[in-house]
N, C-alpha and C positions, 0 to 999 in steps of 0.2 A: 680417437674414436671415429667410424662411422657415422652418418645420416642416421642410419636405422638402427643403433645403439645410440645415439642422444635422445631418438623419440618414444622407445621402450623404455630409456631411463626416465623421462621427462611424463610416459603415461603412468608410468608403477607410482612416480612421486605425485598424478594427480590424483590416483588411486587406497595411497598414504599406503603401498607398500611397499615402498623404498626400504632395503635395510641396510643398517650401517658401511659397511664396504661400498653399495650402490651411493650411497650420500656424498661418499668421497670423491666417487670420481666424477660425480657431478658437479663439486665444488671444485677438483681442480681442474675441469675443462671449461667452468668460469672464471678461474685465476689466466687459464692460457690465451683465453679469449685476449685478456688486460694487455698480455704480453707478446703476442706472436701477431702480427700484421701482416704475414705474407705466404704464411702454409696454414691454407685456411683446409675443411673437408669440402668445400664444394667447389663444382666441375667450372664455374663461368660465376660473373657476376650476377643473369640474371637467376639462375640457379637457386645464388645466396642470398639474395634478397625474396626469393619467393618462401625458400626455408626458414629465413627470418621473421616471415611475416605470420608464417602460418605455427610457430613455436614461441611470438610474442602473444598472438589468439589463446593461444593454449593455458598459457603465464594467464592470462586475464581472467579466463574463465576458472582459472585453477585457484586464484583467489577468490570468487565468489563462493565457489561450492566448498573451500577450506571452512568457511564459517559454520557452516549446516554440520559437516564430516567429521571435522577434526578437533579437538579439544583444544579451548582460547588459548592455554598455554601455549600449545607449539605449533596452534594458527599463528601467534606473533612473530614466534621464532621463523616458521617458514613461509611470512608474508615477506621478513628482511630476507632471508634467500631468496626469494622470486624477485621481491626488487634487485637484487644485486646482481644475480640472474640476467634482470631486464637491460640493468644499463650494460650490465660487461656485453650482450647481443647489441645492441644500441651504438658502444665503441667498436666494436669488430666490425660493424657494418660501415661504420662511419670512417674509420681506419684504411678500412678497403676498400671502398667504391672510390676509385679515380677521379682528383680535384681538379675543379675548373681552371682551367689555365690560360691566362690573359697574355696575347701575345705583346709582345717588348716591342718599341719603337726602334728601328736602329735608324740611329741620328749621323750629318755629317758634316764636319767642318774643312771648309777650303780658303787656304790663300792664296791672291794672285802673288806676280811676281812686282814686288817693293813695300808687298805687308806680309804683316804677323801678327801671331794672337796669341793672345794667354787665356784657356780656361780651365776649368776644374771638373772633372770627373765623379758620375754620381758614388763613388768611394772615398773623395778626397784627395785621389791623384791627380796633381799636377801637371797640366804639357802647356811648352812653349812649346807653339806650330811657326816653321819656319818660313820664307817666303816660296811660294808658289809647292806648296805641298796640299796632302788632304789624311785628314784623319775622319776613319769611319767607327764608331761606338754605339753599344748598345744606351736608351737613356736611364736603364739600372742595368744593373749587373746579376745575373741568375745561374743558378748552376753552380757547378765544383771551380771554376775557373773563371776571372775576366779576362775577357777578351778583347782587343781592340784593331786595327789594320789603317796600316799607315805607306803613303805614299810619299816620298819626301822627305822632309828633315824635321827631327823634334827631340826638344829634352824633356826627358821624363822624371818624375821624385812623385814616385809609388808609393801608394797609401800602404803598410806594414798589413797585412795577415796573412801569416803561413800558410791557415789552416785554406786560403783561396788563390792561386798564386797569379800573377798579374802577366797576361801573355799578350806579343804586340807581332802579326804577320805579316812581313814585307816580302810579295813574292814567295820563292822558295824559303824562306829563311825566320825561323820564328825564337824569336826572344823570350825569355820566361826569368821572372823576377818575383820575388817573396816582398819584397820593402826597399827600395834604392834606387839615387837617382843615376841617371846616365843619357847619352846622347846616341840618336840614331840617322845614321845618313842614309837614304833609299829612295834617289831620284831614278826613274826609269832610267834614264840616257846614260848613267854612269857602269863603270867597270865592274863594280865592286858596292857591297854594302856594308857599311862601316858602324862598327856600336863600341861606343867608347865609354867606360864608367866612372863615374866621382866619387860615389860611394857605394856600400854593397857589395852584392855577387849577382853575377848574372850566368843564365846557359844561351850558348846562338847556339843553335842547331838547323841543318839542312840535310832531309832526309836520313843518311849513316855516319852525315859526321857531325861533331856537339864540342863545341870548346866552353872551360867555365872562367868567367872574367871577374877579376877583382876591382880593386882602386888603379888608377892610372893607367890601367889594362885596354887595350883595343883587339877585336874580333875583326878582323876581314874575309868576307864570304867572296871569291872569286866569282862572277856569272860564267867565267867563261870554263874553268875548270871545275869548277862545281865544290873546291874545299874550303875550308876556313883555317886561317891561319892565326894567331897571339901574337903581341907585343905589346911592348912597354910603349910609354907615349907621355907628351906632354898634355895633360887632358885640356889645359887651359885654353890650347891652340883650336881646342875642337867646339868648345861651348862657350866661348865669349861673345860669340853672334846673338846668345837669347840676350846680353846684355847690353847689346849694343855697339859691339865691340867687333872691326875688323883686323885680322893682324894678318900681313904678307912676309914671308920668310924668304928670300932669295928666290921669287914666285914669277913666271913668264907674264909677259901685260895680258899673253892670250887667257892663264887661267884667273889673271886680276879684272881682268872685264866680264869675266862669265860671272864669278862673286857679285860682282857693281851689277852687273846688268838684272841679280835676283835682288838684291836688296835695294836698286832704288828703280826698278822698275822700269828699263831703256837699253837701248841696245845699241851696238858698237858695233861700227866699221872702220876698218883698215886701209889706207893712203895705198900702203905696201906692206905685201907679208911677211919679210922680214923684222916689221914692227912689236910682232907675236914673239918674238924673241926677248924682246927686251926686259931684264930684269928687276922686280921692285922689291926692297923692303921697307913695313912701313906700317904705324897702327894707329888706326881712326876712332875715337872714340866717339858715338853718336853725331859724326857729324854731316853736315850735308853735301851733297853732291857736289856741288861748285867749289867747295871748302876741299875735299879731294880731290877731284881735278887740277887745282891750283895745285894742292902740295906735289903731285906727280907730275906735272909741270916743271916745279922749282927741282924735283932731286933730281930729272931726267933733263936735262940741261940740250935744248935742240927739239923734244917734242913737244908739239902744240896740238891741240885740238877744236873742234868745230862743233856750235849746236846744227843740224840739221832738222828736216820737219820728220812729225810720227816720231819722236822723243828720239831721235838716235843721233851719235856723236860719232864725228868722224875724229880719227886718232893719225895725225899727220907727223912729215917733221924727219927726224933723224935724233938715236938714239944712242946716248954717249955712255953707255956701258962699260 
C-alpha cells in the first residue's frame, strides 16, 4: 500500500467507517510491518519517521475521540488494534532506522626474533606466533567472516563455526577455514608461502587459483609465478617449532643458521663460504643455545665456533662432511 491509502484507511477508521475488507487490509499491513524490515513505503529515513510520527498523533487522538463515538464494546476491540497498530509502527521504525555502530579496535601482536607467543582470539582460536612474526586482529570479530593478517609464521586451531569461517591474509594469498588446526609460513624474504594442515580442510587461494588441503596436506603459493601447488608432507616437520622442537634433515649450516638465528635471537657469520655447505641432521628439543652449538660441534667433527660482540657467532674450522 501507498502513503495515501494507509492515511485514507487510518481517517475512515478514525471516522468508524472502516468496512470489513478496509479492516483487513489494515491488519495485514500491521502483520507486515512485524515482518518485512527492508521494503518499507517510504522514500528516505527522514520521510519515515515524519510519517510515523504524524500516524502515531493520529492513533492517539483516535483513541480519545473512540470513547465519545464508538460504542465500549468495539472501543476495546479497536483500542487493542490501535495498540497493536502502535507497536507494529514502533518496530518498523525501530527495525529500520540504521544502528549505531561502534567501531572495532584492530589490535596487534609482534615478536622479535628469539621469541614467541601464545594467545587466544576473542572466538577462542588459538595461535602460536612464531619468532619475529606479527599477527594483526580485530579485538572481536564482526561481520559474516573473521578475519585476521599475518606476517610470519604461526599455528592456528580455529575455534569451529561454519556458519562464520575463519580467514587469515598473507600478502596475496588468503586462507579460509571453518574449525582446524594448521600451520602457516609467510616471512616477507621467503620464495614461497607455505600452509600446512593437522587437521581439518582448509582453501589457500590467490587471486584465480584455490587448492583445498586436508590432514598432512601442504599448499605452496609460489611469489614468483604466482601458482599454488599440493603435497603430501610430514606435518610434524612443519609444527614442532610451537613445541619447542627443532628438527634438521640433511639441512645446509647456511639454512641451519637462518632457523638458530630466529629462534634464539643472533646472528651468524662465516670464516669461509664454503662453510654454508655443510650439512646437518639433528633435533633439539627446547634446548639452549650453547647446548646446540656444542652438539653441532661434536657431529661436525673440524668446525668450531666463536662468541663475538652484538650477539653474533662466527662459524669457523672445516667441515667433514
Amino acid at each position: 500500500m501507498t502513503e495515501n491509502e494507509i492515511k485514507t484507511l487510518m481517517k475512515k477508521y478514525q471516522d468508524g467507517t472502516l468496512n470489513h475488507r478496509e479492516e483487513l487490509l489494515l491488519e495485514e499491513f500491521d502483520s507486515r510491518l512485524l515482518h518485512r524490515r527492508k521494503q518499507g513505503v517510504f522514500h528516505n529515513p527522514q520521510h519515515k519517521r515524519r510519517t510515523g510520527q504524524k500516524l502515531q498523533r493520529a492513533i492517539r487522538n483516535s483513541i480519545a475521540r473512540r470513547s465519545i463515538l464508538r460504542r465500549i464494546a468495539w472501543g476495546k476491540v479497536a483500542a487493542s488494534a490501535v495498540i497493536l497498530l502502535g507497536i507494529g509502527f514502533s518496530l518498523y521504525l525501530k527495525w529500520n532506522t540504521p544502528a549505531q555502530t561502534h567501531p572495532v579496535t584492530l589490535l596487534e601482536k609482534h615478536t622479535d626474533w628469539g621469541q614467541k607467543l601464545s594467545l587466544t582470539l576473542s572466538d577462542g582460536t588459538e595461535v602460536r606466533l612464531n619468532s619475529g612474526s606479527t599477527l594483526k586482529f580485530p579485538e572481536r570479530f564482526t561481520g559474516n567472516i573473521r578475519k585476521v593478517e599475518l606476517s610470519g609464521e604461526a599455528f592456528f586451531n580455529v575455534s569451529k563455526n561454519p556458519e562464520r569461517p575463519f580467514v587469515i591474509t598473507s600478502g596475496e594469498v588468503r586462507t579460509t577455514v571453518l574449525g582446524t588446526s594448521f600451520n602457516i609460513n609467510t616471512f616477507p624474504d621467503s620464495p614461497a608461502v607455505t600452509v600446512t594442515v593437522a587437521t581439518g580442510k582448509v582453501k589457500v587461494a590467490s587471486g584465480q587459483h584455490a587448492v583445498f588441503l586436508g590432514p598432512d596436506e601442504q599448499g605452496v603459493f609460489d611469489k614468483t609465478t604466482n601458482r599454488i601447488s599440493r603435497r603430501k608432507t610430514d606435518i610434524s616437520n612443519f609444527i614442532q617449532w610451537k613445541d619447542g622442537i627443532i628438527r634438521f634433515e640433511d639441512t645446509s649450516l647456511s639454512e641451519v643458521t637462518k632457523v638458530l638465528e630466529a629462534w634464539y635471537g643472533v646472528t651468524f657469520v662465516f670464516a669461509e663460504e664454503k662453510l654454508k655447505n655443510c650439512h646437518l641432521t639433528a633435533i633439539y628439543n627446547n634446548e639452549i643455545l650453547s647446548v646446540v652449538l656444542e652438539s653441532i660441534k661434536y657431529a661436525k667433527k673440524g668446525l668450531q665456533y666463536e662468541y663475538l660482540e652484538d650477539h653474533k657467532i662466527l662459524i669457523k674450522g672445516r667441515c667433514t662432511d
